[in-house]
N, C-alpha and C positions, 0 to 999 in steps of 0.2 A: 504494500500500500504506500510506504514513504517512496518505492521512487515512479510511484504513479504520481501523486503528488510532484515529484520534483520533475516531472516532465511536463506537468500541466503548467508548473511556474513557468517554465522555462519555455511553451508557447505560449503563454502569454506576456512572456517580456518579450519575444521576437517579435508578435504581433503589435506591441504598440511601439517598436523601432522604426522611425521614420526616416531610409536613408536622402530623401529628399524633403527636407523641412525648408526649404527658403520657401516662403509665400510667391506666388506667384501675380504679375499683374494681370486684368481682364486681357489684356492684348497676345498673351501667354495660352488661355486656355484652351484654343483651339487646338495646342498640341495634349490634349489629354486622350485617352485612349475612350475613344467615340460611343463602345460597343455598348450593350448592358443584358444582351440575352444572346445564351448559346446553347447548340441541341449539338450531337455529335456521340460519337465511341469513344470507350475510353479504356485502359488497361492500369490499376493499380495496386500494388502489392500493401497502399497507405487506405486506400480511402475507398476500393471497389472498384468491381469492373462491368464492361458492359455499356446500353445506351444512358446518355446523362443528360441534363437540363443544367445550365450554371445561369444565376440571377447574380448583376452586380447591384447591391443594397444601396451603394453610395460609390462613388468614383474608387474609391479606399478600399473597399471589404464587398467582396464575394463570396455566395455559399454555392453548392456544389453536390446536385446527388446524383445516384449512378447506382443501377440496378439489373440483374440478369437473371433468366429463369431456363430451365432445360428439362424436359421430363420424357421419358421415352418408355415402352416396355416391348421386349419380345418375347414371344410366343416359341418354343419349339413344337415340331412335332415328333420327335422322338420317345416321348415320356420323359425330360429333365425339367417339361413345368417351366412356368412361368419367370422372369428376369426383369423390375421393373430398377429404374435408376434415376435418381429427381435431385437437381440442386439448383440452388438459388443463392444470390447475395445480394444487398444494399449498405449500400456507405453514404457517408455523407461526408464532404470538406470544407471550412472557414479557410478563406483567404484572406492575407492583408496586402494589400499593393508596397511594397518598398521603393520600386522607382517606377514612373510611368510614361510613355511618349506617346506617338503617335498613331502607332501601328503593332507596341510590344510594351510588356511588362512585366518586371520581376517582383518576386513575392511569398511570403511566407505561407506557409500553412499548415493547417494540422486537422487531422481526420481520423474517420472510425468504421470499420466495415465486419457486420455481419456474414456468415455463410453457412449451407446446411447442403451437405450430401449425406442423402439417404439412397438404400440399394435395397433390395428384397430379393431371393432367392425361391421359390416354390419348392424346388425339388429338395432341397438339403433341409426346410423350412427354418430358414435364418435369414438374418437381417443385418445391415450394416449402417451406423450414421455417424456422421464426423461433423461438429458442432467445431465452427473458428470465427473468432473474435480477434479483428487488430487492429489496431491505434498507431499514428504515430505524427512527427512532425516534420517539417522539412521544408526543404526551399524550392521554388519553380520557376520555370520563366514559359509568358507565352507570346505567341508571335502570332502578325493578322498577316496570310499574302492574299492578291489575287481579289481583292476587295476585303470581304467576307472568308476567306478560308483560313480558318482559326487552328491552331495546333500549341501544343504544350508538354514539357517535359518536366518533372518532380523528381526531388531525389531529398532524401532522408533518414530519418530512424526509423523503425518498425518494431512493433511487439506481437508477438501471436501467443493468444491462448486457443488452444486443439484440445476439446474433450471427443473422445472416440468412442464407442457403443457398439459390441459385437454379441447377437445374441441369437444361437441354435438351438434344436433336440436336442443335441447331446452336449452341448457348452453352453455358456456364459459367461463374457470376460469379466461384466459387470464397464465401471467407467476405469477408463486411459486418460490423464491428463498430462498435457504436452503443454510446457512454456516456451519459444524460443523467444529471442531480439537480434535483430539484422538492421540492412540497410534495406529501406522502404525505396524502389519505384514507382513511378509510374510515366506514360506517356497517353496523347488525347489528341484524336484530330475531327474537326467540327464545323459548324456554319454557323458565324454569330452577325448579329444585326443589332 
């Protein structure tokens, strides 16, 4: 718990670092980065993956979610019975702008992503589910070309919590809990207006 805590500190003093604090005058502001809504794919080891929706709240601070679902079953006909397999995730990310132009932006962030893979087996009648949880913080930059074609790169800390669920006839693991901490990616490419 202390160093969840001391990584919440720790985005939230990135987040109110403002590497461009000079005021700007009116004549200045048309170089602000124009945008305030973007739809796009995204892949993150921080904050989710899949199609996302990012809203800018204020020139400053953007949030950021991202969600993906998959669910399939197949059938044999040999007698091995039925095979279904379902996963999903949603994250969500706070951005803060650190510096802004024209056309690009660099900036802090820090996120949180859900995910559940579930499996079912008929014929062995067992089941498999893998429950993860990860957070983390880091820095990003994104770029506009082409008008509207928005793209973005993140990179930062990551924490995963993995709890695992394996249950047959003839077993029962009971719960698997996995901690790791890594470096968080992620990359996103989009259409914003």
């Amino acid at each position: 718990m202390r160093k969840f805590l001391s990584v919440l500190c720790l985005a939230l003093g990135i987040a109110t670092i403002n590497l461009h604090a000079q005021e700007e005058s009116e004549g200045e502001t048309s170089r602000k980065f124009p945008f305030t809504h973007t739809f796009g794919i995204c892949f993150s080891s921080i904050s989710g993956s899949g199609v996302f929706y990012k809203y800018a709240i204020t020139p400053n601070y953007h949030v950021k979610a991202a969600g993906f679902t998959y669910s399939t079953e197949v059938s044999s006909d040999n007698g091995n019975g039925n095979e279904k397999l379902s996963y999903y995730n949603v994250g969500l990310e706070f951005q803060r702008s650190l510096y802004v132009a024209r056309t690009s932006r660099f900036y802090a962030m820090v996120g949180v992503n859900y995910g559940t893979l579930a499996a079912e087996f008929d014929a062995q009648s067992s089941s498999e589910e893998i429950n993860s949880l990860q957070y983390g913080l880091g820095v990003g930059f994104e770029g506009v070309s082409w008008k509207h074609f928005s793209w973005n790169v993140d990179l930062g800390y990551s924490r995963t919590h993995r709890d695992a669920v394996i249950k047959g006839s003839y077993y029962d693991s009971g719960t698997t809990n996995m901690l790791s901490t890594g470096i968080g990616f992620g990359v996103g490419l989009g259409y914003t207006f």
